[in-house]
N, C-alpha and C positions, 0 to 999 in steps of 0.2 A: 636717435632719429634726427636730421636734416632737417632744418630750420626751411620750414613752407617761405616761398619769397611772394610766391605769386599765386592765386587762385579765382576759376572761373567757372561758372556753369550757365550755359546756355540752351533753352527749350526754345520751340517752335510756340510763340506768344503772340503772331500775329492773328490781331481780329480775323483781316478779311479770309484767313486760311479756312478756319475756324467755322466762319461764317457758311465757308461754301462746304465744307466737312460733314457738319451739320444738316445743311439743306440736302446734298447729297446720302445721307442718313435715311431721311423721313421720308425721301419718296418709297424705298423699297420698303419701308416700316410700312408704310399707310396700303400700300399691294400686298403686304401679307394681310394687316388688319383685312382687307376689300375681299381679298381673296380666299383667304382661309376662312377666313373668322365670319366676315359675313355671306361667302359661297357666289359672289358675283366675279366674273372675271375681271383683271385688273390689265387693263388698257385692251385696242383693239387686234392685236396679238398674243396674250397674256405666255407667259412662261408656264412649266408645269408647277405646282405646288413644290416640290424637290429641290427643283431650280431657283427659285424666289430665294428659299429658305437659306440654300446653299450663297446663293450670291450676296443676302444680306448680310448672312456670318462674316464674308471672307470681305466685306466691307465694313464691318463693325473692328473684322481686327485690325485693318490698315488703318482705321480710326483712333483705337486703340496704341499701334505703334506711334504713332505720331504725339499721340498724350504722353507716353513714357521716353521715347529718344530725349539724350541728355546730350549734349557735349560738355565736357568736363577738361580743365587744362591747367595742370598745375607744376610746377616749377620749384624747387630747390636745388642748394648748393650742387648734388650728384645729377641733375638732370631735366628731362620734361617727361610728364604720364600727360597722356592723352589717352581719354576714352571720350567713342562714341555707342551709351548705353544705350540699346544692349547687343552690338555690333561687332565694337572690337577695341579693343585695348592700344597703347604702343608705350611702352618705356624707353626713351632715349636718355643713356648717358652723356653727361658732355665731352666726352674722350672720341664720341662716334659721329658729334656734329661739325661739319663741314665751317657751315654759315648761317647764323639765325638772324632774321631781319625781319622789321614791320614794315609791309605793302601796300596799297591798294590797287586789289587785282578786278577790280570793276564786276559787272555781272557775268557769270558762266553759265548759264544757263539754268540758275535753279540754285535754294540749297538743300543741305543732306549732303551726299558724298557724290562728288565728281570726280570721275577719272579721265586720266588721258590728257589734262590741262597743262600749261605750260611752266607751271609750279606745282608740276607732277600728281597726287591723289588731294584735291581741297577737302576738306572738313570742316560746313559751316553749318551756320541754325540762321545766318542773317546779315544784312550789311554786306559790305564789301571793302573791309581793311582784317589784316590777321596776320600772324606771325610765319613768316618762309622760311622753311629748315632744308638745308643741305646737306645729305651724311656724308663723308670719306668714300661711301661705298658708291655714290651718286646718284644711291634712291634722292627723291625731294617729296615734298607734300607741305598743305598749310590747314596750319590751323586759325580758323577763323575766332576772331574778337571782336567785343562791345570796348572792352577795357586795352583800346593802345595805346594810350599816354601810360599806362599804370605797366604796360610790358615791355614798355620804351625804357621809362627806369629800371627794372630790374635788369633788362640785356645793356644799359649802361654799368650797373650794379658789377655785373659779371665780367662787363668789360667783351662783352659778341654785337654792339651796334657797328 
């Protein structure tokens, strides 16, 4: 087994997400309480009962997602695994990377996964410095970081700064 050089996981830990996640929760919580439970309509167009129900599940599990997304980034002598739990994997060998570099590519719009940016597919939870990968084949993407000083040494380590 290849000696771990580098490891990180990152969640979605910001309060004010969090904050409005939550708030966002409790109003259709308190329309079903209104509605169902106590038989008065819930605002002055109310949804059907079905509909409520329906939109608060499919709101509780985008809630849900958010609690469980990981980004994950680890590094040894043979490579980098990047996962974004429960999303998608990537295993790069070093035989397949082009150019590995720490950035700072400012805000893109959000994070989670961005496509279409100009360091190809990002993959962040936060901040805005991460590691830029370039394969042989001229895919790109980046993996976002809390920890660049700590992936600065090891792509010195490896000798890809």
């Amino acid at each position: 087994m290849p000696k771990l050089l580098f490891k990180e996981e990152q969640r979605f830990k910001q309060i004010w997400l969090w904050v409005i996640l939550i708030v966002a929760a409790i109003l259709p919580l308190y329309g079903i309480y209104q509605q169902i439970i106590l038989g008065k309509p819930f605002g002055n167009n109310p949804m059907s009962d079905g509909a409520l129900i329906g939109f608060t599940i499919m709101l509780l599990i985008l809630i849900g997602l958010f609690w469980f997304v990981r980004l994950r980034t680890e590094i040894d002598e043979n490579g980098i695994r990047m996962q974004f739990f429960p999303l998608l994997k990537k295993n790069i060998q070093w035989n397949e990377i082009e150019s590995a570099k720490i950035v700072t590519y400012g805000f893109i719009g959000g994070w989670g996964i961005r496509l279409w940016t100009k360091y190809g597919t990002v993959y962040n939870m936060k901040g805005n410095r991460g590691l830029a990968i370039q394969l042989k084949s001229g895919q790109k993407f980046l993996i976002g970081s809390q920890k660049t000083d700590e992936l600065q040494k090891v792509l010195d380590q490896l000798k890809l700064a």
